[in-house]
Rosetta silent file (secondary structure, phi, psi, omega in degrees, C-alpha in Angstrom):
SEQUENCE: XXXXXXXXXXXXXXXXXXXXXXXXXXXXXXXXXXXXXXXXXXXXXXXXXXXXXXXXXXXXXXXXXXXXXXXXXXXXXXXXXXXXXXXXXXXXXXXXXXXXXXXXXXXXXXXXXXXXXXXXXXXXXXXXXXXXXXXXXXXXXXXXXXXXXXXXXXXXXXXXXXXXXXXXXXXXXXXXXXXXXXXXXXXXXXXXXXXXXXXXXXXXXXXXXX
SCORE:     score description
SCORE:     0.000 S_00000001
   1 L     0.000  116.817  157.047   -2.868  -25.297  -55.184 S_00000001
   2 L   -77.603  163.378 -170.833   -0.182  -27.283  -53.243 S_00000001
   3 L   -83.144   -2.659  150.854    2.531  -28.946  -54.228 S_00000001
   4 L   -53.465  -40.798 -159.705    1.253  -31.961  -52.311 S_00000001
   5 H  -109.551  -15.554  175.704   -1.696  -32.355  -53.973 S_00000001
   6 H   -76.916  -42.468  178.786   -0.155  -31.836  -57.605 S_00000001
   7 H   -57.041  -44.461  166.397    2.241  -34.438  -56.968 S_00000001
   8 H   -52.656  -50.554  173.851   -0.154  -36.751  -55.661 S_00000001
   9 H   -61.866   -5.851 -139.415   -2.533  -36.130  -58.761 S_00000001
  10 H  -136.604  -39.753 -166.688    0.738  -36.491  -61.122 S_00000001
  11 H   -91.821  -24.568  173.525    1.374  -40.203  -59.360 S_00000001
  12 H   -41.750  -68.005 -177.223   -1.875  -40.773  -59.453 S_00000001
  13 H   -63.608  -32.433  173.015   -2.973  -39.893  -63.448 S_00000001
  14 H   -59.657  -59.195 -177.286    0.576  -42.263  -63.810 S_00000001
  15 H   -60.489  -38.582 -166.654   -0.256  -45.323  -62.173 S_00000001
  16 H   -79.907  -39.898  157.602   -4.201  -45.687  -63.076 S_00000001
  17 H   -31.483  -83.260 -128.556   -3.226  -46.301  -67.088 S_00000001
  18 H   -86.111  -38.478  173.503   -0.532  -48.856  -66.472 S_00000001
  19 H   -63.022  -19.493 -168.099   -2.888  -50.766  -63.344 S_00000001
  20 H   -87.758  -35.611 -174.841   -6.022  -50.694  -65.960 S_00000001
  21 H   -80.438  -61.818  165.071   -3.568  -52.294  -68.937 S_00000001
  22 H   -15.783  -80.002 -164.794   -2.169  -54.873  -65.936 S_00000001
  23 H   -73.012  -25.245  168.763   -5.932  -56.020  -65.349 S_00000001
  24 H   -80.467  -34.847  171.315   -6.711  -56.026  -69.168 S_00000001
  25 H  -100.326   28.130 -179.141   -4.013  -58.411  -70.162 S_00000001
  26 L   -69.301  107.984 -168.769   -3.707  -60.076  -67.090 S_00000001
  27 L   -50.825  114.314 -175.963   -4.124  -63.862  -68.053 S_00000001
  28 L  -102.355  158.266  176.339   -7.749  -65.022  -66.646 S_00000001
  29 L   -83.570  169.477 -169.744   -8.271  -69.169  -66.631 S_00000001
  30 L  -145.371  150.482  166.643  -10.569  -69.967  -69.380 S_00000001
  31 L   -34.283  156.333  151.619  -12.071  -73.274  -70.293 S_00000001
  32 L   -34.124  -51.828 -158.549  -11.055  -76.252  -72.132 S_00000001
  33 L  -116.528  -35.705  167.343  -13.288  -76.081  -74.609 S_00000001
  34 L   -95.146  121.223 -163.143  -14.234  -72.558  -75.159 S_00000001
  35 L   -97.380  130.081 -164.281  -11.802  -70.183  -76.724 S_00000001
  36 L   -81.424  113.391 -175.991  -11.742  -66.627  -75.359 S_00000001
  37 L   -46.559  144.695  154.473  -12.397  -63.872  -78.424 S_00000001
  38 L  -107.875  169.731  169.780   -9.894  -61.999  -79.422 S_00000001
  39 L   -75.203  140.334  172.784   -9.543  -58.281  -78.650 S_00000001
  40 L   -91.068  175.363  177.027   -8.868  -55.854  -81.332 S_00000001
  41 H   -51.204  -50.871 -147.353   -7.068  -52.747  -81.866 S_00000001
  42 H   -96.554    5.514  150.153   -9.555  -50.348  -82.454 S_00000001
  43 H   -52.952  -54.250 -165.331  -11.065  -52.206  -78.870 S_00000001
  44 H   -64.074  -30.828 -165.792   -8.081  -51.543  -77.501 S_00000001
  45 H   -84.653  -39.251 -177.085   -7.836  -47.950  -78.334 S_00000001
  46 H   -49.736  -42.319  178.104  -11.587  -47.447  -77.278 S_00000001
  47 H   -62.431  -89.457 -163.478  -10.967  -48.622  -73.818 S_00000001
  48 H    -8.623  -60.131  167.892   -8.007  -46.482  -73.781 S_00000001
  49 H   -48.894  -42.251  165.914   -9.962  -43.641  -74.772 S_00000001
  50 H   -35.663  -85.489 -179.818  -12.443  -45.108  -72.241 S_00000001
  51 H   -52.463  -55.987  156.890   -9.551  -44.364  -69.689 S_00000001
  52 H   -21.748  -88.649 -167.433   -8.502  -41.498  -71.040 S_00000001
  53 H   -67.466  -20.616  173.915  -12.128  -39.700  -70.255 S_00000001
  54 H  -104.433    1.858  151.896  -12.164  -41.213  -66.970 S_00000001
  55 H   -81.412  -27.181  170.509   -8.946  -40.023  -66.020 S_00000001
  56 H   -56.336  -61.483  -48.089  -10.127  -36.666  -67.211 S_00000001
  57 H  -167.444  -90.619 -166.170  -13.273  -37.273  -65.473 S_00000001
  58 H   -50.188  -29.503  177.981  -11.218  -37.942  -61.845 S_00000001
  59 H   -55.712  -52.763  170.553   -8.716  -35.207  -63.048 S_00000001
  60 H   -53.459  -63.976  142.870  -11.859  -33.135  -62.879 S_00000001
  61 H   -12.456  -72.605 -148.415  -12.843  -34.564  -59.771 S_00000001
  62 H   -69.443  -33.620 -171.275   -9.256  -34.015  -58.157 S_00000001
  63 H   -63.825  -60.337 -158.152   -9.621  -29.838  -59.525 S_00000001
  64 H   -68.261  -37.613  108.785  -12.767  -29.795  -57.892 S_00000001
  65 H    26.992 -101.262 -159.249  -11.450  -31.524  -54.660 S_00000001
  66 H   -40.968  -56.589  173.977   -8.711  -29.538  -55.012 S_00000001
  67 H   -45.825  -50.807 -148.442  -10.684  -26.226  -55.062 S_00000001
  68 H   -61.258  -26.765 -160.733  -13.052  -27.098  -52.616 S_00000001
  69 H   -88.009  -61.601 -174.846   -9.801  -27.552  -50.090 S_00000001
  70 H   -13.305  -70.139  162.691   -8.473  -24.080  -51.483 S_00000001
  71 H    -2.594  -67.327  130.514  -11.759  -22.949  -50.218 S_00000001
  72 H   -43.382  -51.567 -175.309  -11.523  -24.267  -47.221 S_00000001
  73 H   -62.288  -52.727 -154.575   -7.671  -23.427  -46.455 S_00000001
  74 L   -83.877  -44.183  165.679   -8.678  -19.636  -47.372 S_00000001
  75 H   -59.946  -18.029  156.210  -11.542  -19.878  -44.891 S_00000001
  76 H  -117.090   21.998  133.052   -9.428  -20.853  -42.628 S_00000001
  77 H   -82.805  -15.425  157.448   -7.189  -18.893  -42.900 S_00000001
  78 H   -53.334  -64.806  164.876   -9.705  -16.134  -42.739 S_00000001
  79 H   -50.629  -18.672 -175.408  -10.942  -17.288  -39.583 S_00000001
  80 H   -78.973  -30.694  164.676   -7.472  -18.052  -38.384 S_00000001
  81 H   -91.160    6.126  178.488   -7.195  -14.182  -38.788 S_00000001
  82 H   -68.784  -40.842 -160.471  -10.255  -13.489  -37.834 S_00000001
  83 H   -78.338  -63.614  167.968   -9.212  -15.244  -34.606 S_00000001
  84 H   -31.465  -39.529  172.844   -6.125  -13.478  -34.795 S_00000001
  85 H   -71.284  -48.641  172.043   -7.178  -10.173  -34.601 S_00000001
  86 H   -29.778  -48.585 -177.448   -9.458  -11.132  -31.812 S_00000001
  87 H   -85.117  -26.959  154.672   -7.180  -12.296  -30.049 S_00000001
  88 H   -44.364  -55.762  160.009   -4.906   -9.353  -30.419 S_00000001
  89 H   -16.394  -80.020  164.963   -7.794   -7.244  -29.609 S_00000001
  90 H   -49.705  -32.398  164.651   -8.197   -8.907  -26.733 S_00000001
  91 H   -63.397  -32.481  172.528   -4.833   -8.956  -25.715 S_00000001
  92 H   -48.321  -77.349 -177.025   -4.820   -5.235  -26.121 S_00000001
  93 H   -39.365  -22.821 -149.016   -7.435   -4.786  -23.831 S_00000001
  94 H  -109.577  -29.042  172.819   -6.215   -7.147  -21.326 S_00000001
  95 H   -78.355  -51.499  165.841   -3.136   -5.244  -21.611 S_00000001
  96 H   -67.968  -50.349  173.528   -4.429   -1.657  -21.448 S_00000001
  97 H   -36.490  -60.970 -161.467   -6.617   -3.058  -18.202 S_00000001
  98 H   -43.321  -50.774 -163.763   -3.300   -4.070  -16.883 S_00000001
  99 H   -72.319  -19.870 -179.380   -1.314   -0.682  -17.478 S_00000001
 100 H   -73.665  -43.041 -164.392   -4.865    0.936  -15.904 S_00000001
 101 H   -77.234  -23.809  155.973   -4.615   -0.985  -12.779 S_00000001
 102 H  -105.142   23.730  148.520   -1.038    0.219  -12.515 S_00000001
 103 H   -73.548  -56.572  173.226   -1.088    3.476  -12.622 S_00000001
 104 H   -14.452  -68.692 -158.518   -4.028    3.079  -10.095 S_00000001
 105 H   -53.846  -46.460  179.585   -2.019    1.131   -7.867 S_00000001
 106 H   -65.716  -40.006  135.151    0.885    3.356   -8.470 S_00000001
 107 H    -4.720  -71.878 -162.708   -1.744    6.674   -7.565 S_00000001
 108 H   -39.414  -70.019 -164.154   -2.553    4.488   -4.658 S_00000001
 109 H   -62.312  -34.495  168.420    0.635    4.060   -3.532 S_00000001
 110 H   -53.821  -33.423 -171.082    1.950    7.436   -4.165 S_00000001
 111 H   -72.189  -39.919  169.812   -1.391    9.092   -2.225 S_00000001
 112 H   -69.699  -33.311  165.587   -0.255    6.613    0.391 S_00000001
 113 H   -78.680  -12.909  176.012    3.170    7.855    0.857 S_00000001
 114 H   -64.669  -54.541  174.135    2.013   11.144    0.416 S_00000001
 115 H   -48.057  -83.864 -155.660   -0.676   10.367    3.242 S_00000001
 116 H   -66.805  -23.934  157.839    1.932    8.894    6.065 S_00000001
 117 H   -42.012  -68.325  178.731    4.622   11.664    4.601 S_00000001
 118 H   -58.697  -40.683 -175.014    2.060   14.783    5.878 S_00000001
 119 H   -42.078  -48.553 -159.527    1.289   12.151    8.859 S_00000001
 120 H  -100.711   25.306  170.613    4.602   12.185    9.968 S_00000001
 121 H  -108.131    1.521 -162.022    5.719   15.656    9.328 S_00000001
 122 H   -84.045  -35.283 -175.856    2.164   16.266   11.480 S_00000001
 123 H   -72.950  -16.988 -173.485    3.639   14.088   14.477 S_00000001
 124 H  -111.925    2.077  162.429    6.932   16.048   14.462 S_00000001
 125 H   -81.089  -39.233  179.973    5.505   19.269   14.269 S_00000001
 126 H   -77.463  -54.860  179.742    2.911   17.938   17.625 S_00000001
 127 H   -66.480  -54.635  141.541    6.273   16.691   18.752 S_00000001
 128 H   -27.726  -43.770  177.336    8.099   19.988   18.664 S_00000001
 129 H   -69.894  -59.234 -166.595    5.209   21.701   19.990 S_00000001
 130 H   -78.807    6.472  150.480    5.037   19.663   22.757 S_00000001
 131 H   -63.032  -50.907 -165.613    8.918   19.964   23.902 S_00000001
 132 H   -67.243  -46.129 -155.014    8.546   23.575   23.538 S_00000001
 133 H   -74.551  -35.584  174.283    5.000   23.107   25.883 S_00000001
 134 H   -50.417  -64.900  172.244    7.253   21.089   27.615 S_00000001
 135 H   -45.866  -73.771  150.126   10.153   23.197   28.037 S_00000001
 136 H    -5.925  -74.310  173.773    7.602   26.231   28.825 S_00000001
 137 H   -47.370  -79.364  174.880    6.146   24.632   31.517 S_00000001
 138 H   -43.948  -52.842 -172.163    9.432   23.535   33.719 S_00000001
 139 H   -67.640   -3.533  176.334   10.880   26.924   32.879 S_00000001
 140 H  -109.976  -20.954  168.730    7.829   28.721   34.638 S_00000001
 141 H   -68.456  -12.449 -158.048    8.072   26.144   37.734 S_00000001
 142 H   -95.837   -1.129 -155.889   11.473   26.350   37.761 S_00000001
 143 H   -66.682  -51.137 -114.327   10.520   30.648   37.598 S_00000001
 144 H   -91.576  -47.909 -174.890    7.798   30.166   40.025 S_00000001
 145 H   -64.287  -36.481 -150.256   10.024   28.164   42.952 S_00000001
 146 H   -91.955   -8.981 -165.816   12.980   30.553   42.691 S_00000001
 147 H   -77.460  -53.691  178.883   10.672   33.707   42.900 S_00000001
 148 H   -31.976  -40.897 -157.469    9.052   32.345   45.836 S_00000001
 149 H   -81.814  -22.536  165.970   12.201   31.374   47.459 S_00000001
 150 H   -93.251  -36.438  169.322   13.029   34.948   46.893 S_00000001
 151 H   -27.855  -80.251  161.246   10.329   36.122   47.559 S_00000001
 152 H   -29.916  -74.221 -162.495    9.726   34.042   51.059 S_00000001
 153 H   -31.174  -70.616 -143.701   13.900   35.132   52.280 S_00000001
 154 H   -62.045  -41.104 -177.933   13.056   38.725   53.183 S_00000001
 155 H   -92.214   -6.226  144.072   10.121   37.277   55.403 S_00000001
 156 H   -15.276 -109.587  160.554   11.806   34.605   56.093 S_00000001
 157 H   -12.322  -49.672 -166.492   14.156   36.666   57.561 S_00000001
 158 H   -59.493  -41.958 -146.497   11.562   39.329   59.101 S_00000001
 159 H   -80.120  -72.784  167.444    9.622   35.775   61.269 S_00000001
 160 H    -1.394  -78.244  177.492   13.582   34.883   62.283 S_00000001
 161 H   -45.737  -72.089  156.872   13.906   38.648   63.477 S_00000001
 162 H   -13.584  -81.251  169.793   10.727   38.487   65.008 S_00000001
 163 H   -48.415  -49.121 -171.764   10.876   35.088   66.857 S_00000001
 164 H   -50.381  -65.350  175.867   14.428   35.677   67.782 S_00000001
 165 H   -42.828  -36.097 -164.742   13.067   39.315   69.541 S_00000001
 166 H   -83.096  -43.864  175.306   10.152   37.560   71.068 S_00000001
 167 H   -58.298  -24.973 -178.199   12.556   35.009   72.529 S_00000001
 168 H   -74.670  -33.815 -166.693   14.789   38.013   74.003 S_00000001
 169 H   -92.517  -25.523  177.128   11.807   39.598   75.316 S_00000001
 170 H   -73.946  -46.588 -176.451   10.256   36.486   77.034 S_00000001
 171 H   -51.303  -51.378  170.861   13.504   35.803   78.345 S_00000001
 172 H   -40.909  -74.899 -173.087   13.893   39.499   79.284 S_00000001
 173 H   -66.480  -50.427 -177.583    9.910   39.533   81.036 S_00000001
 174 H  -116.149   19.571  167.775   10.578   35.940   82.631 S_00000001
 175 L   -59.943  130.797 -178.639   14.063   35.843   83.719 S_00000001
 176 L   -46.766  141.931 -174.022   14.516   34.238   87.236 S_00000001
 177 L  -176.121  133.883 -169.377   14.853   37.120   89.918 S_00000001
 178 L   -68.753   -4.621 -176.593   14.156   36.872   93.955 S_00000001
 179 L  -126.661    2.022  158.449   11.777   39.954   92.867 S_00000001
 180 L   117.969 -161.286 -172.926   10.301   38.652   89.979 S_00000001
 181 L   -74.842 -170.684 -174.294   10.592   39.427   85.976 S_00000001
 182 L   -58.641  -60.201 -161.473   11.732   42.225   84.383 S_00000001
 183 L   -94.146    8.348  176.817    8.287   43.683   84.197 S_00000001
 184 L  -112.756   -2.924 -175.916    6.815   43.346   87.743 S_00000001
 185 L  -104.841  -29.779  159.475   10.186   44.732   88.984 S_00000001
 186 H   -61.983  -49.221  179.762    9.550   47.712   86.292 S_00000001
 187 H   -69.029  -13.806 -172.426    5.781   48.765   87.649 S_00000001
 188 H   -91.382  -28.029 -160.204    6.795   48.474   91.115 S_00000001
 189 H   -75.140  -21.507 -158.882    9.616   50.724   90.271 S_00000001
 190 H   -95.969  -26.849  141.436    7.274   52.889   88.436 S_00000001
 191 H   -44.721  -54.474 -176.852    4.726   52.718   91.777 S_00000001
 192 H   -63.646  -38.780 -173.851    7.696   53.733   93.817 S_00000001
 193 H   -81.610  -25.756  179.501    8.039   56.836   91.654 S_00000001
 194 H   -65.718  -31.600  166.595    4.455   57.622   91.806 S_00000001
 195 H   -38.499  -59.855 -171.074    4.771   57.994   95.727 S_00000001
 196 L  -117.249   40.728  163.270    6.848   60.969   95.265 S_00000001
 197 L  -170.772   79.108 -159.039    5.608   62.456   92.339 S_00000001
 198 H   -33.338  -78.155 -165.319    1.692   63.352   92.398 S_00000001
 199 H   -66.551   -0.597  153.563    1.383   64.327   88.074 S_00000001
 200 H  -103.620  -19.604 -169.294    3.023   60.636   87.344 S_00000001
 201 H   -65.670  -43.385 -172.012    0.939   58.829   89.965 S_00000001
 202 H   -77.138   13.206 -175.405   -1.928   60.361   87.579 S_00000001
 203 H  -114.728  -23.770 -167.163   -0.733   59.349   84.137 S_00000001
 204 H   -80.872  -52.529  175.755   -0.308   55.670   85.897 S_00000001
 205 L   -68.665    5.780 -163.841   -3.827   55.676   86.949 S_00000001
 206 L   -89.546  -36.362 -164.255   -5.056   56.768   83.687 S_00000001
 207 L  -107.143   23.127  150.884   -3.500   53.547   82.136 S_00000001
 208 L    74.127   35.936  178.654   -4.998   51.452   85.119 S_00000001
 209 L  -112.660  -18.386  152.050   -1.273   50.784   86.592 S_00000001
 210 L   -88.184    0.000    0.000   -2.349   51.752   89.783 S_00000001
């Protein structure tokens, strides 16, 4: 029971006496001629009594009232915790979803740095290899030109030697002379010797110099 509803019933059970006495001796107009009875005591007490049981009677009323809203107030506050729990419940859940989707995410994110982490130790490892493939490479062209180039000097050299020889000997073979080159001034000399020496004439005709 509140202390609302006691108070009220308390101004109430005051007031309904003293408005009910108000309206019994409240002067009504009354005829000229007819004279109003009067009331007696033991009238007086009977209404009273009268009031009396029908303030009980409202008192009774007011309890039952009064319960009925207990009644109510404890059903609703059952349902208000009914609702409460629910909604805790539900927050729980909504809350445990939450903490699920962020570990996920946080999984997620980790597997993704994890992910472009191997990527990129994968690109520098392909990048090292391919310096070194790099390196590798130039260092066998750079092998490959000097061995040629040593290679190549000595014959180089030899085709030099060679040309150089060939030029001495054309020069040699076709030098100006009122009796010709070198080598038409050798066979005639070698003709000349053949005259006067029989056993050379024949080794000349053997090689078709005669």
């Amino acid at each position: 029971m509140s202390m609302g509803s006691v108070g009220w019933k308390r101004i109430v059970g005051r007031l309904l006496p003293v408005l009910i006495g108000i309206c019994l001796w409240y002067p009504r107009p009354i005829d000229a001629v007819e004279v109003a009875p009067r009331i007696t005591d033991r009238e007086i007490i009977e209404s009273l009594s009268t009031l009396k049981e029908g303030q009980k009677t409202l008192e009774q009323r007011f309890d039952s009232m009064e319960k009925r809203f207990d009644s109510m107030e404890k059903r609703f506050d059952s349902m208000e915790k009914r609702f409460d729990k629910r909604f805790d419940a539900m927050e729980k859940r909504f809350n445990d979803q939450l903490e699920v989707m962020d570990r996920q995410s946080e999984d997620r994110f980790e597997a993704m740095d994890k992910r472009f982490g191997d990527l990129h130790w994968v690109l520098g490892w392909v990048l090292n290899l391919l310096s070194i493939l790099i390196v590798g490479v130039l260092s066998i062209l750079s092998f490959v030109i000097w061995d040629r180039r040593t290679a190549l000097r000595p014959i180089e050299k030899r085709v030099d030697a060679l040309e150089r020889a060939e030029e001495q000997l054309h020069h040699n073979l076709e030098s100006p002379h009122e009796k010709g080159s070198h080598l038409t001034r050798l066979l005639q000399a070698l003709r000349e010797k053949a005259k006067t020496d029989p056993e050379f004439a024949t080794v000349l005709r053997s090689y078709s110099l005669l």
